[in-house]
C-alpha positions in Angstrom: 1.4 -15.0 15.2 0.3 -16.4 11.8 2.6 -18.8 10.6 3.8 -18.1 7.1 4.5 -21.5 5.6 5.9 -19.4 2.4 7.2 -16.0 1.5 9.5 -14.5 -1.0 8.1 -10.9 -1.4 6.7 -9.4 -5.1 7.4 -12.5 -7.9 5.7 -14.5 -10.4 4.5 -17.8 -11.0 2.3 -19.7 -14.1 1.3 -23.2 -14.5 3.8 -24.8 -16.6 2.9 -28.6 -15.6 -1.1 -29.0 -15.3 -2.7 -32.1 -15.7 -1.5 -34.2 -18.5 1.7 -32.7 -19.4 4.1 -35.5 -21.0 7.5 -35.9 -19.2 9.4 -34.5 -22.9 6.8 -30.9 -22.4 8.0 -31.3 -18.1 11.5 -31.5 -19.1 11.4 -28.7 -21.9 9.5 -26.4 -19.2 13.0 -26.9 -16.9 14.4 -25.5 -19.3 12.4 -22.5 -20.5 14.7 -19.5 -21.2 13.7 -16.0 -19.2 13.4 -13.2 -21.4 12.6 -9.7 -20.9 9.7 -8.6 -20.7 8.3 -11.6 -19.4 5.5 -10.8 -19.2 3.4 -7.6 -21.3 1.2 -5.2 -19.5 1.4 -6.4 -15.9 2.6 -3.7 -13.6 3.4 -4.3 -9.5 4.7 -8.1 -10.0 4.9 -10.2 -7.1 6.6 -13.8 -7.5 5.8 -16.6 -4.9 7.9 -19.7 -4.6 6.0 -21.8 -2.7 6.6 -25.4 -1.3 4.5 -27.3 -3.5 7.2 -26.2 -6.6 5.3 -23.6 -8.2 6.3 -20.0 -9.0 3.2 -17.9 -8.7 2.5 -14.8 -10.2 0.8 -12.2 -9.0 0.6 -8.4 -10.8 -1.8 -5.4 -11.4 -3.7 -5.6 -15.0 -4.0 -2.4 -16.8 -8.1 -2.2 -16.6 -7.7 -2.6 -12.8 -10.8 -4.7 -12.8 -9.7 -7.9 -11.3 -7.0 -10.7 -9.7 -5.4 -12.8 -12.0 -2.8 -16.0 -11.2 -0.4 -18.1 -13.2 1.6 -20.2 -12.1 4.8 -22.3 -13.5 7.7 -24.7 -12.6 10.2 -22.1 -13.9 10.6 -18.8 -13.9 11.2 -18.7 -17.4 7.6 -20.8 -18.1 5.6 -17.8 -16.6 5.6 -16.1 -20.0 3.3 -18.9 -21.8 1.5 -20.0 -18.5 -2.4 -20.3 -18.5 -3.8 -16.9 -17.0 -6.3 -17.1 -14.4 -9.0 -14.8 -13.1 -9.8 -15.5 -9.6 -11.4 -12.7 -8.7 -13.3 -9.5 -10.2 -14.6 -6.2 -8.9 -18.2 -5.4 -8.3 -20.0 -3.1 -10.9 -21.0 -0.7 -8.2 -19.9 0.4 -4.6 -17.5 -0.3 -2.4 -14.5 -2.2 -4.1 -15.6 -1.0 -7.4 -12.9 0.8 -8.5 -9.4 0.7 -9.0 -7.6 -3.2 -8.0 -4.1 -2.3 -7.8 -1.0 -4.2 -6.5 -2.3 -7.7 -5.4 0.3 -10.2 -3.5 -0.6 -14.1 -2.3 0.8 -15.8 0.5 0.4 -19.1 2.0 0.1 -19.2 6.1 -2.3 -20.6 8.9 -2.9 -23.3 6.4 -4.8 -21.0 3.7 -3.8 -19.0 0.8 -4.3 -15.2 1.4 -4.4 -13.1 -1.7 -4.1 -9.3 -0.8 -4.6 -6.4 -2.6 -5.8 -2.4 -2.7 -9.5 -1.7 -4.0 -11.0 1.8 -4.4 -14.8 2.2 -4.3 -17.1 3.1 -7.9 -16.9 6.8 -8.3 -14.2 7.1 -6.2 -11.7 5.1 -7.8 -8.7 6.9 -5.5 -10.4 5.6 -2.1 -7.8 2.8 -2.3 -8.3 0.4 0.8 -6.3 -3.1 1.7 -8.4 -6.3 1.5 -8.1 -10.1 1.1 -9.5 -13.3 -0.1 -8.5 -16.5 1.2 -8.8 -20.2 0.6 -7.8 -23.3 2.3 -8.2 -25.5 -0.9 -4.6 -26.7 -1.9 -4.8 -24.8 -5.7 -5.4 -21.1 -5.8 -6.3 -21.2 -9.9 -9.1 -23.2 -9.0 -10.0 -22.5 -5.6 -13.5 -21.1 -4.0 -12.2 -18.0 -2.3 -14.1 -16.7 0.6 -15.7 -12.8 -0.1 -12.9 -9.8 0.5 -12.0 -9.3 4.3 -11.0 -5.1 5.1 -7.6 -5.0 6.6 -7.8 -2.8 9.4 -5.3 0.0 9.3 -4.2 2.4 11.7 -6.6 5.3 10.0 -9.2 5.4 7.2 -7.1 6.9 5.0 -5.5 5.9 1.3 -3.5 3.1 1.8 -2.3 -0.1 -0.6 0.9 -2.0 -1.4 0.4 -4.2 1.3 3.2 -7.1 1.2 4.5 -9.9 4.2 7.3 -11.1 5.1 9.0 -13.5 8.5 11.5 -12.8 10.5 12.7 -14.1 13.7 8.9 -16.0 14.0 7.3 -13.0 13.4 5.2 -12.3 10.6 5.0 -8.2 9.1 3.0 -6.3 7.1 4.6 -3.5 5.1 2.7 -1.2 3.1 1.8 2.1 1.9 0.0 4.9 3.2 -1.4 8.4 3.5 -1.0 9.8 7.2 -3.2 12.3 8.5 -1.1 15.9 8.6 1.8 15.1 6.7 1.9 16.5 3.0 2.8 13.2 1.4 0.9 10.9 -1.0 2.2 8.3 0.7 4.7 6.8 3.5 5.8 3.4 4.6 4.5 1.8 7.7 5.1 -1.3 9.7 3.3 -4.0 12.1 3.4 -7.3 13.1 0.4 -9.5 12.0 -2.0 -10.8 14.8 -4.2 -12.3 12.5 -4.8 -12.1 8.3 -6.4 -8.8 8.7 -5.4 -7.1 12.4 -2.0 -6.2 13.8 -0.3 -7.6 17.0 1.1 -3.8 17.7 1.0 -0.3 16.8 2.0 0.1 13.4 5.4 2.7 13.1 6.5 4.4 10.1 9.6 3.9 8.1 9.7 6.5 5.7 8.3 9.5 4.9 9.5 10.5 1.3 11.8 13.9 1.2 14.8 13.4 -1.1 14.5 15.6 -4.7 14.0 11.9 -6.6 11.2 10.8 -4.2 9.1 13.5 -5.1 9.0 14.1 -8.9 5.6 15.4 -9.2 4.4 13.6 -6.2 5.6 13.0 -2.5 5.5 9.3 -2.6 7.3 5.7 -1.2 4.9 2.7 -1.8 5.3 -0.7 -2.7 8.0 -2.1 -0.5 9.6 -5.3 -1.1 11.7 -7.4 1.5 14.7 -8.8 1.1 16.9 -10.5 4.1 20.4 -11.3 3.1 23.7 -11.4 4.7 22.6 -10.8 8.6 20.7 -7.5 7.4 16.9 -7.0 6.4 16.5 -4.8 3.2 13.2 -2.8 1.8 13.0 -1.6 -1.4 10.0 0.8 -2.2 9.1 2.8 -5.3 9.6 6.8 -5.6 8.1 9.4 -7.3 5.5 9.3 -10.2 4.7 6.6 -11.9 6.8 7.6 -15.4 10.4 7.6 -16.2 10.9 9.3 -13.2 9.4 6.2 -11.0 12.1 4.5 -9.3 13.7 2.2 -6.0 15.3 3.2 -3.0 16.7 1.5 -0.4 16.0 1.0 3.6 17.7 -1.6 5.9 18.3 -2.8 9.7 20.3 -5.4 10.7 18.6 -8.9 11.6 19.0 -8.9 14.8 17.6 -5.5 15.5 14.5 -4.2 17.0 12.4 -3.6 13.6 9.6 -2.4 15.2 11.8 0.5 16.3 12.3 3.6 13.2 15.6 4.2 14.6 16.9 0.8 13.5 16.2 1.5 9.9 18.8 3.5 7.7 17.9 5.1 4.4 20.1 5.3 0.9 20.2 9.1 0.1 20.2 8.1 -3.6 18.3 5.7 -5.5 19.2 2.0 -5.9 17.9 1.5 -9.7 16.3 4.0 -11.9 16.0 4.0 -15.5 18.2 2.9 -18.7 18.3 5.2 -21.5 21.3 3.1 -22.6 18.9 -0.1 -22.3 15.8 2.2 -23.3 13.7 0.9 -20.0 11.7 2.9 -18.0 10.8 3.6 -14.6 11.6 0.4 -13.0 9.4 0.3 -10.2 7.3 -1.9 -8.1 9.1 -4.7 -7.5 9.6 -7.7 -5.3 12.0 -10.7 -5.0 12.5 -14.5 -5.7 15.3 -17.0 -6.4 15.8 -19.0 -9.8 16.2 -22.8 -9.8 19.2 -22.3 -9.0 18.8 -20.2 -5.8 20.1 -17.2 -7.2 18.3 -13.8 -6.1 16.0 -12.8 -8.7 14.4 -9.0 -8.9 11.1 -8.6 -10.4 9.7 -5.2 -11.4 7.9 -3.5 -14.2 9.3 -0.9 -16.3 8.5 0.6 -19.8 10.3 0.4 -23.3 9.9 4.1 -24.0 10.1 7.1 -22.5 7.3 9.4 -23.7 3.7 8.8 -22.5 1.0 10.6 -24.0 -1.7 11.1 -21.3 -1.9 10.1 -17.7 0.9 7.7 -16.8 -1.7 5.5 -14.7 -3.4 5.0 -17.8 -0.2 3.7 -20.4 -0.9 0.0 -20.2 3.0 -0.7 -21.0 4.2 -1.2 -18.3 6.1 -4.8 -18.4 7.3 -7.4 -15.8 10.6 -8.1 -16.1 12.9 -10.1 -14.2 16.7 -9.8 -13.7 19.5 -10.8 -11.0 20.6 -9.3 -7.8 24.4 -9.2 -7.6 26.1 -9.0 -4.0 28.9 -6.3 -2.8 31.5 -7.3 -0.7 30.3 -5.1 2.1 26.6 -7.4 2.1 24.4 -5.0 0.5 22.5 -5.8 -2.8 23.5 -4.3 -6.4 20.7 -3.9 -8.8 23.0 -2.2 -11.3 20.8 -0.8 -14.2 17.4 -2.6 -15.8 18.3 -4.7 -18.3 17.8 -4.6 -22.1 14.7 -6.3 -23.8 15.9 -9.9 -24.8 17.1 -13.4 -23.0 17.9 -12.5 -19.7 22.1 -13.4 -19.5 22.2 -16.2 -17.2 
């Protein structure tokens, strides 16, 4: 199995030390405050914490023409961090189209940036690449051309995201199976290498309730979370407007994960939007820990509700970050997205 030197599913990173930074700039970066949004028009976040000290983040950019990095020392120095481009479609055939949802990892000794491409003139023939690297810096790294991940059929599929557990490293992702009336579902496999699986894939989910199929049937972009002896997904319902938002699957850690029966599903949804806080459809998401260690949820989400047009198309939709709180039975709170300002510490 790959080994994954460095995993903490969907969060953000920029560069908030380069090269020549004075120790007074370094210590003011430590201290940078979070506030909401963090960052504008990035949809489908993903924050890596990775062992050399960097956050890293990854997200979708509303022209859905290319792969963009920042990186910082702090969450909070993600806002002003230097952008990146490390990657951009081609002006004609396959990959072409629409780049939604990248995610990087670090394992095998290479960085592995993953993410769903579409094809030039048909944007909605979304497959699952990646691009890796084995130079230490990701910003400023020669990545090798895109590598087609090999699903179980050639159908629409994207969202794809890793995680470890127990030694063994997962893919999760979204897809459209052949004869079920769905957009998309949520499958399952363990890696054999950057691009094959060790096993069958197995599905998770298949979206039925009333608020995972607002205008269309779908679950997609799960996020992992493993806390308190019991593995948790997240994944996004419904369309991608106000009604867009999070339910809930989880097994416990020592379970057979590989095995659908393991896995329970919330018959509600876990965070949806704030008319109180005016955010919405708080989608998309993925997880990371603060300085401190605290958990950290990052996710996009609008500041209105009204969209004029396709929803695809709005550009507004905003990373934010915010904190996970803990029941007493183990399982995670999200509560409700939080208002636009300093994030409460």
């Amino acid at each position: 199995m790959p080994k994954l030197t460095s995993l903490s599913r969907r969060l953000f990173i920029g560069s908030a030390s380069a090269a020549g930074l004075s120790a007074p700039l370094i210590a003011k970066a430590k201290t940078a405050p979070i506030i909401n949004p963090i960052i504008e028009q990035r949809a489908d976040p993903q924050i890596l914490k990775h062992s050399d000290g960097y956050y890293y983040f990854m997200a979708t950019v509303p022209e859905y023409d290319r792969l963009v990095i920042r990186r910082a020392r702090t969450l909070g120095g993600l806002s002003a961090a230097e952008e990146v481009v490390v990657w951009r479609r081609p002006t004609e055939g396959k990959m072409g189209g629409y780049i939604w949802a990248p995610e990087l990892h670090h394992f095998d000794g290479q960085w592995r940036l993953y993410f769903g491409a579409g094809d030039k003139g048909e944007p909605f023939r979304v497959r699952t690449y990646v691009i890796s690297t084995a130079e230490s810096n990701p910003l400023t790294a020669k990545w090798n051309p895109p590598v087609q991940v090999q699903m179980p059929w050639d159908t629409f599929n994207l969202d794809a995201s890793l995680f470890k557990h127990r030694g063994v490293t997962y893919m999760i992702w979204a897809q459209k199976e052949p004869g079920i009336d769905t957009n998309s579902n949520l499958y399952l496999a363990p890696l054999a290498t950057a691009t094959t699986f060790a096993q069958a894939p197995v599905r998770l989910t298949i979206p039925t309730y009333d608020w995972e199929t607002v205008k269309y049937k779908v679950a997609e972009g799960p996020a992992v979370l493993i806390r308190n002896g019991r593995v948790f997904v997240t994944y996004s319902a419904s369309a991608t407007d106000h009604n867009y938002c999070l339910g809930l699957l989880s097994a416990r850690a020592d379970a057979e994960l590989m095995d659908p029966a393991s896995w329970s599903k919330s018959p509600v949804p876990v965070f949806v939007s704030s008319e109180k806080n005016n955010i919405w459809g708080p989608g998309h998401n993925g997880f990371t820990v603060d300085e401190r260690g605290r958990d950290v949820i990052v996710y996009h989400a609008r500041d209105y509700k009204e969209i004029k047009g396709n929803s695809l198309f709005d550009p507004n939709r905003h990373s934010r970050l915010q904190y996970v709180k803990w029941r007493k039975d183990g399982t995670p709170d999200f509560g409700e997205p939080v208002a636009v300002g300093p994030l409460k510490q």
